[in-house]
MIMAR-632422 format. One line per 3 residues: number of its first residue (from 0); their letters; for each residue y, z, x of C-alpha. Coordinates in nm, 4 decimals, padded with zeros to 6 digits. Layout:
! residues N
NUM> A> Y:Z:X  ...
! end
This chain:
! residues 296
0> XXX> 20.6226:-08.3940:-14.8966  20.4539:-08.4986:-14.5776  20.2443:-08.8007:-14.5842
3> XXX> 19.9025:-08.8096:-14.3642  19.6575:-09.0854:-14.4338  19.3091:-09.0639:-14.1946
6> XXX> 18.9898:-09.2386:-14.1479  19.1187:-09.4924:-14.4360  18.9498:-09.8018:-14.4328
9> XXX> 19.1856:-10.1206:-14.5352  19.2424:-10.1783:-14.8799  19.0681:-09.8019:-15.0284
12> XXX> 19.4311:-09.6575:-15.1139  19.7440:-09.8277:-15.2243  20.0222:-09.5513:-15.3073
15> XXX> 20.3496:-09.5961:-15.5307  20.6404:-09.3520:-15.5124  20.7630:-09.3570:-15.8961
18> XXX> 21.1124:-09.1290:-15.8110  21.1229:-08.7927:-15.5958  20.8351:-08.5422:-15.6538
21> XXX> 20.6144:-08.8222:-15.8270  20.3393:-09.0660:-15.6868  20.0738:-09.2267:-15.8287
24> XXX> 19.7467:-09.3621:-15.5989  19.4906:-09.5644:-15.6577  19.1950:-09.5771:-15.4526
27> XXX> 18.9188:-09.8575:-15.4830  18.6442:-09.8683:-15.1899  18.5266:-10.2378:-15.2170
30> XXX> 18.3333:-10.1821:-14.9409  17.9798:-10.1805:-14.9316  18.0066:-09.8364:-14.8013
33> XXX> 18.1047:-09.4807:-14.8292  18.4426:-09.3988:-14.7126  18.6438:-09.0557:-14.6521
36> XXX> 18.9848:-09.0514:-14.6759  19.2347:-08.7493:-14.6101  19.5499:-08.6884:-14.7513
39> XXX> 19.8114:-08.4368:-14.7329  19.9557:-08.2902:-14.9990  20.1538:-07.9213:-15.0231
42> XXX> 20.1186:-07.6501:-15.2390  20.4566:-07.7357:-15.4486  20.2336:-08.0234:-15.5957
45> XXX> 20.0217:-08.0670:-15.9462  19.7480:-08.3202:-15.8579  19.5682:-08.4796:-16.1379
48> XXX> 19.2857:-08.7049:-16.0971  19.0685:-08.9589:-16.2721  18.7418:-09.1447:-16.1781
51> XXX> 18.6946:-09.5046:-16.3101  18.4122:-09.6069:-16.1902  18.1724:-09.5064:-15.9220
54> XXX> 18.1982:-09.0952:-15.7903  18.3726:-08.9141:-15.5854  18.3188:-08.5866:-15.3880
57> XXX> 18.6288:-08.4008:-15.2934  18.5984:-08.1475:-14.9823  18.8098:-07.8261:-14.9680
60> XXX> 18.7746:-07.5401:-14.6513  18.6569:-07.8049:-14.4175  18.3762:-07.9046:-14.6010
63> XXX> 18.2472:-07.5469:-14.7256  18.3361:-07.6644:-15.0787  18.3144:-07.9481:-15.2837
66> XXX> 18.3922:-08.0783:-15.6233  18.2193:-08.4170:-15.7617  18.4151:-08.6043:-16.0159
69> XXX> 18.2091:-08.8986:-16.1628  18.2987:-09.2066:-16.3847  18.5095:-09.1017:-16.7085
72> XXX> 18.5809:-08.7570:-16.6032  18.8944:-08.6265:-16.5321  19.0178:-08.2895:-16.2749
75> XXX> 19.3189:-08.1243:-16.2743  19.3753:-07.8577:-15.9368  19.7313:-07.6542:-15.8533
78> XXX> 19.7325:-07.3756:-15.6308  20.0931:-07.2519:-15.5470  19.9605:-07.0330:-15.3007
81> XXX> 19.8187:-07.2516:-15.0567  19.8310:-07.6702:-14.9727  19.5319:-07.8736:-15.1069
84> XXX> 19.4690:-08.1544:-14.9146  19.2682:-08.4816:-15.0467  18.9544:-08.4887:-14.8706
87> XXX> 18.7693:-08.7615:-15.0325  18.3932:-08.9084:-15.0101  18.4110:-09.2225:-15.2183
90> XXX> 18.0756:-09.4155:-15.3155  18.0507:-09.7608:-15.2418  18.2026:-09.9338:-15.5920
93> XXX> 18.4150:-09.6456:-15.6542  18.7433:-09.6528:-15.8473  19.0114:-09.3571:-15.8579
96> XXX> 19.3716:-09.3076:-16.0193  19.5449:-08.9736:-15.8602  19.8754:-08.8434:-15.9757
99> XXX> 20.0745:-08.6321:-15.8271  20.3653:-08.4472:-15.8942  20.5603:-08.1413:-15.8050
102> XXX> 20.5949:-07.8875:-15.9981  20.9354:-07.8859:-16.0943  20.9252:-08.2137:-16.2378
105> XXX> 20.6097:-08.1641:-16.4156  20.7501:-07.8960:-16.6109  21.0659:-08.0855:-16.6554
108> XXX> 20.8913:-08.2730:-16.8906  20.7575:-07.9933:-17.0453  21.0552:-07.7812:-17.0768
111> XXX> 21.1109:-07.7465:-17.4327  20.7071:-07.7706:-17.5217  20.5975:-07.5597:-17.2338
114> XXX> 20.4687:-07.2633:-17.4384  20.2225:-07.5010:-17.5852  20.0542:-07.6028:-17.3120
117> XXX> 19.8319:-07.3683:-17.1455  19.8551:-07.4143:-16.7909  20.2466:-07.4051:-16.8198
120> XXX> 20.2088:-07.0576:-17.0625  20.4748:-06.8423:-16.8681  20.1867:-06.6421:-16.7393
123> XXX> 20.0375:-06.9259:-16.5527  20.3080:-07.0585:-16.3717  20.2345:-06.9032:-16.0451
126> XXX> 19.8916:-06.8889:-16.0842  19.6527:-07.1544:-15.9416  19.4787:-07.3839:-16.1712
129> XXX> 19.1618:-07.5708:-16.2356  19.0265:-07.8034:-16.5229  18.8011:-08.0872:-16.5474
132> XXX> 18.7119:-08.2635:-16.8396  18.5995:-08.5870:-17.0314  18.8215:-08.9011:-17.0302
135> XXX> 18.8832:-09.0115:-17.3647  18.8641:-09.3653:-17.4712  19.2700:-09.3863:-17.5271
138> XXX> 19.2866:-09.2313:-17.2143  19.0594:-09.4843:-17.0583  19.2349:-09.7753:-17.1915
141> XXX> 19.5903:-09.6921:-17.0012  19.3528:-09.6113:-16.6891  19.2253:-09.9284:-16.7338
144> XXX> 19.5408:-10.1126:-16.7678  19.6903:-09.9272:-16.4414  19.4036:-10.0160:-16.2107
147> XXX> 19.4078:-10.3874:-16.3188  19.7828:-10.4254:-16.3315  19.9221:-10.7804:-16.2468
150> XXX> 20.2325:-10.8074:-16.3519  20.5621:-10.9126:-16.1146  20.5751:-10.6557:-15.8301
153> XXX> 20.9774:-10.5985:-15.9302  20.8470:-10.4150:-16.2492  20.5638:-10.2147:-16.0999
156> XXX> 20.7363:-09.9006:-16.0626  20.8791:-09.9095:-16.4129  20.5729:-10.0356:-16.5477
159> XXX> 20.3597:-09.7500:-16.3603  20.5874:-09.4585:-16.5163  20.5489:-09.5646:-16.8600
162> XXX> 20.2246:-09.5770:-16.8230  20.1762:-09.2146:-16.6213  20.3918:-09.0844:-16.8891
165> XXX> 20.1608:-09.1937:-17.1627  19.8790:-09.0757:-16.9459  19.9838:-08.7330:-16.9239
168> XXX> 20.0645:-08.7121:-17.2686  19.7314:-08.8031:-17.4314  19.5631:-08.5325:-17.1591
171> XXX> 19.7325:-08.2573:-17.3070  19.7276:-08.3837:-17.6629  19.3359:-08.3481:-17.6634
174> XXX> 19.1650:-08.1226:-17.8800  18.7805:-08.0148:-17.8946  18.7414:-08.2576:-18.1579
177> XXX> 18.9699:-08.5714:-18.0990  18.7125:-08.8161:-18.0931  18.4349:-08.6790:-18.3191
180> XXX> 18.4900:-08.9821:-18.5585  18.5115:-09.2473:-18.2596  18.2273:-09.3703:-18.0468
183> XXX> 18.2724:-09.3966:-17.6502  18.4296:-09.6913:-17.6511  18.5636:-09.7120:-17.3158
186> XXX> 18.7647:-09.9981:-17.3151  18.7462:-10.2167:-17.0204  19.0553:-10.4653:-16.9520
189> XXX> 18.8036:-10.7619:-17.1130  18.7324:-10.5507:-17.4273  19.1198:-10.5170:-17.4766
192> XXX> 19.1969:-10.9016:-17.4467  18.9490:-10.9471:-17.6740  19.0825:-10.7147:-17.9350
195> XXX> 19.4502:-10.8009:-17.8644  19.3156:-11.1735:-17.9720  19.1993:-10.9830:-18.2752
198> XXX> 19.5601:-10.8494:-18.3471  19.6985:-11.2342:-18.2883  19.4780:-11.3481:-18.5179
201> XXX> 19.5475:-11.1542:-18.8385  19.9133:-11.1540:-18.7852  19.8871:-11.5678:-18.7113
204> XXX> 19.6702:-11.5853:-19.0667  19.8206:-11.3068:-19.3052  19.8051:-11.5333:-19.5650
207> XXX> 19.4565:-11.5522:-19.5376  19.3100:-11.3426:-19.2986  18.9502:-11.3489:-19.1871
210> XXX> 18.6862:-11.1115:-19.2633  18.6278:-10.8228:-19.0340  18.2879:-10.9564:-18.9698
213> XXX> 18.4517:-11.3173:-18.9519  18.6877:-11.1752:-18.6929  18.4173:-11.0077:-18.4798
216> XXX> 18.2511:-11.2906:-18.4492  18.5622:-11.5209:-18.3517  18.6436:-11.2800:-18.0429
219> XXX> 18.2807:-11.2433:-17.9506  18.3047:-10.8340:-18.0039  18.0476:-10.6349:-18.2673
222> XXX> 18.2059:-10.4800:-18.5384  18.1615:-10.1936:-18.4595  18.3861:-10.2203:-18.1118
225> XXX> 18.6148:-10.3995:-18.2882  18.6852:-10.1781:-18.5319  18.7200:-09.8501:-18.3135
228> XXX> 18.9180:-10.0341:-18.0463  19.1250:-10.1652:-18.2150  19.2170:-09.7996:-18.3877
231> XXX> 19.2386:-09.6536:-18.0527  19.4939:-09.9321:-17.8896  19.6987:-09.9952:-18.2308
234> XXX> 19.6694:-09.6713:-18.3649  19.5185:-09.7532:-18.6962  19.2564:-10.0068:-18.8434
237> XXX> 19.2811:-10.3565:-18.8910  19.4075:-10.4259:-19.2172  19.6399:-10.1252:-19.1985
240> XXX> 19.8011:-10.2929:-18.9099  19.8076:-10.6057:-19.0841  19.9987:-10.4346:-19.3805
243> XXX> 20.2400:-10.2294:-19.2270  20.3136:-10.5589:-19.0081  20.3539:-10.8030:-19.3028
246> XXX> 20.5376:-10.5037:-19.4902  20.8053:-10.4652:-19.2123  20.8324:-10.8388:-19.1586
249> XXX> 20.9209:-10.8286:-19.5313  21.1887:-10.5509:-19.5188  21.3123:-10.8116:-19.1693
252> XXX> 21.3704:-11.0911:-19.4260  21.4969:-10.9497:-19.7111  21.7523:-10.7500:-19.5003
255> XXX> 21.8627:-11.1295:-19.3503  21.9760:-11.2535:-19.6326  21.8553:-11.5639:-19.6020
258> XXX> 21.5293:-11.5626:-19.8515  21.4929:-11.4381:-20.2050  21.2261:-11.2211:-20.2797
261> XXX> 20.9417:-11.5229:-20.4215  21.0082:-11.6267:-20.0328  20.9705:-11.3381:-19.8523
264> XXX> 20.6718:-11.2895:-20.0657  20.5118:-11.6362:-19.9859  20.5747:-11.6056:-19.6250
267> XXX> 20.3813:-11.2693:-19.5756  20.1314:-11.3992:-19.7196  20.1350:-11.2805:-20.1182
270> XXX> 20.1072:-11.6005:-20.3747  20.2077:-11.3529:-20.7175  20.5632:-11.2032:-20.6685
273> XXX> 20.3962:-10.9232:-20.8496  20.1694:-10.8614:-20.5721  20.3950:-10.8021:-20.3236
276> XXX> 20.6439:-10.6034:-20.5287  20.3773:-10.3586:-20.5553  20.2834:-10.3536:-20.1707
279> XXX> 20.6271:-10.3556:-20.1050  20.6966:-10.0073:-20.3261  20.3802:-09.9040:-20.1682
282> XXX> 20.5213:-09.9286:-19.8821  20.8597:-09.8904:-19.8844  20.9348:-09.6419:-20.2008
285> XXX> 21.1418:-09.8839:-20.3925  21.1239:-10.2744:-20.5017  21.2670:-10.5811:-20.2676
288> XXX> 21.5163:-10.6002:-20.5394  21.6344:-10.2217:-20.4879  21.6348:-10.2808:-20.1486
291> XXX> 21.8289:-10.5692:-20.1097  22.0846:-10.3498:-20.3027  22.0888:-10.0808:-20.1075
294> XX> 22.2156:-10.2916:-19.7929  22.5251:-10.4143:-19.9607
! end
């Protein structure tokens, strides 16, 4: 693919190739003006883009057509019939996270799923394609994490796929209802230290963890944030986490050997063996004793 960059001002676009066929870009105009930039991309390429912040107009046919895409909204375009080129009006305070691949490797990772995703439905694959839509709040939380990465430059690239790869997956895992029972929390990189402090917390106090309402309060987030956060970035709520953590640090111990089950017991945080025999069976299906057995 044939790179072109025009009328970009310094610092708008910084570009990273992942491997052959796959780039990521991620435009920021910290300027305290609009700024077009124009970038060439052929027709073999899927181009999937995301607004952060800010909008963004996108020009096709010399400026006969345009598309805005504004903050936490998403647009997918593929034509195989003709190039697209990114012609790009950013606002002043605008943030944007394009990916682009071709479209061989994009349905590489689709190969043995493809049927299930529309735009790769065998009918579709040499049509050209269109969709827009509504960031979600897991989706916005990766986003987040890409545009404010700060790790060591020697693990950007590895760092980046990972994340484009979870990206990807959570757009085409959406469904008209996916986040019906979660309010917009679109977590900024602040919100997710604070609820990562949160998840430090419990796991450093298990034995006696704080309230929910004690725990808001200690990371300065309302309960209500911290709740739905911290479902959306662990995948479950609080004290869920908190039990499947202590119950797997459990299994960890027993499994070493080196404590018998009172131990483990104490050290998760349970004072009445009986306690945590029954989380543990809970858990687990069978008692620390059974399970110590069934290693040797």
């Amino acid at each position: 693919m044939e790179i072109e960059l025009k009328n970009n001002a310094p610092g708008i676009l910084e570009e990273t190739k992942i491997e052959e066929g796959f780039f990521i870009l991620k435009f920021q105009n910290k300027t305290d003006n609009s700024q077009c930039v124009i970038r060439e991309i052929d027709s073999s390429f899927i181009q999937f883009h995301f607004c952060l912040k800010g909008s963004t107009k996108f020009n096709f046919n010399n400026g006969s057509y345009a598309i805005g895409l504004t903050k936490d909204h998403s647009l997918l375009l593929y034509n195989p019939q003709r190039d697209l080129p990114m012609n790009l009006e950013m606002e002043k305070g605008s943030a944007l996270i394009s990916i682009l691949i071709s479209i061989q490797k994009f349905h590489s990772l689709f190969s043995k799923e493809a049927d299930y995703i529309p735009f790769l439905g065998v009918g579709n694959r040499d049509k050209k394609y269109y969709s827009d839509g509504v960031t979600s709040p897991s989706m916005s939380v990766v986003l987040n994490q890409i545009i404010n990465y700060s790790l060591h430059q020697s693990i950007k690239q590895l760092y980046f796929k990972g994340k484009i790869y979870e990206l990807l997956s959570l757009y085409f895992n959406r469904t008209e209802d996916t986040d019906i029972e979660q309010c917009p929390f679109l977590v900024d990189e602040e919100n997710v230290l604070k609820i990562r402090k949160a998840k430090e917390i419990i796991i450093a106090r298990m034995a006696e963890p704080p309230t929910l309402q004690e725990l808001s309060n200690e990371i300065g987030l309302s309960l209500k944030k911290l709740k739905d956060g911290f479902k959306q970035i662990y995948g479950e709520p609080v004290y869920s986490f908190l039990f499947d953590y202590k119950m797997e640090m459990a299994r960890k111990l027993l499994a070493s050997g080196s404590y018998n089950v009172n131990e483990v017991g104490l050290k998760v945080g349970y004072s009445t063996a009986s306690h945590f025999i029954a989380a543990f069976k809970k858990k687990f299906g069978t008692t620390p004793k059974k399970y110590i057995t069934s290693l040797s």
